[in-house]
LOTOR-856142 format. One record per residue: x, y, z of N, C-alpha, C in turn; residue in one letter. Coordinates in steps of 0.02 Angstrom, whole numbers, plus 32768, in hexadecimal, padded with zeros to 4 digits. Layout:
XYZXYZXYZa
...
//
This chain:
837D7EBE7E71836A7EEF7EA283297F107E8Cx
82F67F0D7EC482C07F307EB282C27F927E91x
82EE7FAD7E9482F07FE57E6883167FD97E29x
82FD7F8E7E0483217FA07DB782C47F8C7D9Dx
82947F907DCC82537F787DBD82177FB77DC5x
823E80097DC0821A80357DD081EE80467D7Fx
81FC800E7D6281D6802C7D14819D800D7D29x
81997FE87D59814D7FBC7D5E81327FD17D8Fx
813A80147DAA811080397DD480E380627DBAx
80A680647DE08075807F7DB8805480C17DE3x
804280E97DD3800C811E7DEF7FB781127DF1x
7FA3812C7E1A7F6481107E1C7F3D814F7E28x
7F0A81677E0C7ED981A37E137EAA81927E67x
7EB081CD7E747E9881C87EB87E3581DC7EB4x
7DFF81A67ECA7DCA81AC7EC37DAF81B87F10x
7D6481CE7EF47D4981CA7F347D44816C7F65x
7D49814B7F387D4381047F497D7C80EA7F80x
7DC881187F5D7DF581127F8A7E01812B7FB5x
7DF281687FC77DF0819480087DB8817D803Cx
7D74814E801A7D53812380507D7C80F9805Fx
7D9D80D880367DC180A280627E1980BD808Dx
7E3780EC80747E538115809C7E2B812180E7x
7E04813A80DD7DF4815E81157DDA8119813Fx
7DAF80EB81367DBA80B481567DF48095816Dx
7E23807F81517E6D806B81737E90809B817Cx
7E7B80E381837EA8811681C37E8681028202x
7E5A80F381FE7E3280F7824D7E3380A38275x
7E4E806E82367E4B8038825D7E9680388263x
7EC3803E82387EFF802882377F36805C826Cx
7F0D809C82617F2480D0829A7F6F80E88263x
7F4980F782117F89810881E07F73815781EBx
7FB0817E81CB7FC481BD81C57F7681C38185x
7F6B820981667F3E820B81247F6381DC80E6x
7FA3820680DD7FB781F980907FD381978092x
7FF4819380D67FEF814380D27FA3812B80CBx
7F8B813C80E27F31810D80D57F1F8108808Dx
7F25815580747F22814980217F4A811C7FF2x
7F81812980087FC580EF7FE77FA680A77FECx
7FA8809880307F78804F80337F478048802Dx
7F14806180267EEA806B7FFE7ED680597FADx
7F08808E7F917F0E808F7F567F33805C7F3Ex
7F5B801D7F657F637FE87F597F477FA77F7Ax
7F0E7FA97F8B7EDF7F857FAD7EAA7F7C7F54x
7EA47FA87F517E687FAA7F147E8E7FA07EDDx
7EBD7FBC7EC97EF27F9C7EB37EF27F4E7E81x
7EFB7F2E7ED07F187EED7ECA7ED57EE27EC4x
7EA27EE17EF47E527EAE7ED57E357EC97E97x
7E5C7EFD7E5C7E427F0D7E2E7E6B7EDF7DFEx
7EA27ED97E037ECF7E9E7DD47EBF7E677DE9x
7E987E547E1A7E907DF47E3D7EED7DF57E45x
7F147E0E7E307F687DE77E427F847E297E76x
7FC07DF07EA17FC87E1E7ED180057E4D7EB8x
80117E777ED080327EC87ED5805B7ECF7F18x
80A47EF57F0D80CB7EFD7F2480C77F437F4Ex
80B37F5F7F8B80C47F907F9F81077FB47F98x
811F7FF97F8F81697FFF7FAD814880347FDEx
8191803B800F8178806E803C81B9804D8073x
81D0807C808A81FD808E80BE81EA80A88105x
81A480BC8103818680AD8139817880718171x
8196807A819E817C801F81D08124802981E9x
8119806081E780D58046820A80A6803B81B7x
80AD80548185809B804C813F809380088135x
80DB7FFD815280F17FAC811A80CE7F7D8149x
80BE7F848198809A7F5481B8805A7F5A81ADx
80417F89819D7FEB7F9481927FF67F80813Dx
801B7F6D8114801A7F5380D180127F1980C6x
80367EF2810A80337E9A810180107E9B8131x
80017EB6816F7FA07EAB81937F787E9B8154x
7F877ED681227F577EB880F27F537E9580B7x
7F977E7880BB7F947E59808B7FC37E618052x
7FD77E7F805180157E93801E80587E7E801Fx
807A7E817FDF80B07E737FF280E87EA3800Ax
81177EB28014813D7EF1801081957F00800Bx
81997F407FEC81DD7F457FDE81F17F757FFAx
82367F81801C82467F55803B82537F338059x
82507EDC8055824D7EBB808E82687ED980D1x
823F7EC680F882557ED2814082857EAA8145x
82B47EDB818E82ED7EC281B182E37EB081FFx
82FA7E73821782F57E73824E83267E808287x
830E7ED0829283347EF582C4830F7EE28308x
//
C-alpha cells in the first residue's frame, strides 16, 4: 500500500521559478493557487531528477491536471 512509502516523500522549497510556473498552469489548467503550486512543484520536480515522480492528492481535478501532465498518481483513480 502506497502509505507504508510516506518516508519517500519529499518537501520542496517554494521559488520564484515555481510560482512562474504555478501561475502559468492556474490560468491554463483553470487549477485553484495552492493546487498549481503542488503541480508545479512537481513538474520541476520530476525534469530536475530526469526520473518520473508520483503525485499524491485526493483531489480529482488535481489528479487530472497531474496526468494532463504527465505524472503519475496516487491514488489511482476509480471508475465511478
Amino acid at each position: 500500500m502506497w502509505l507504508r512509502q510516506v518516508h519517500q516523500f519529499f518537501r520542496l522549497n517554494v521559488t520564484e521559478h515555481t510560482i512562474s510556473k504555478a501561475d502559468e498552469l492556474a490560468w491554463s489548467l483553470g487549477l485553484r493557487g495552492y493546487d498549481s503550486v503542488h503541480l508545479a512543484s512537481a513538474i520541476l520536480w520530476q525534469d530536475m531528477l530526469r526520473e518520473p515522480i508520483t503525485m499524491l492528492t485526493f483531489d480529482q481535478q488535481l489528479s487530472r491536471a497531474s496526468v494532463q501532465m504527465g505524472l503519475s498518481i496516487l491514488p489511482e483513480p476509480t471508475n465511478q
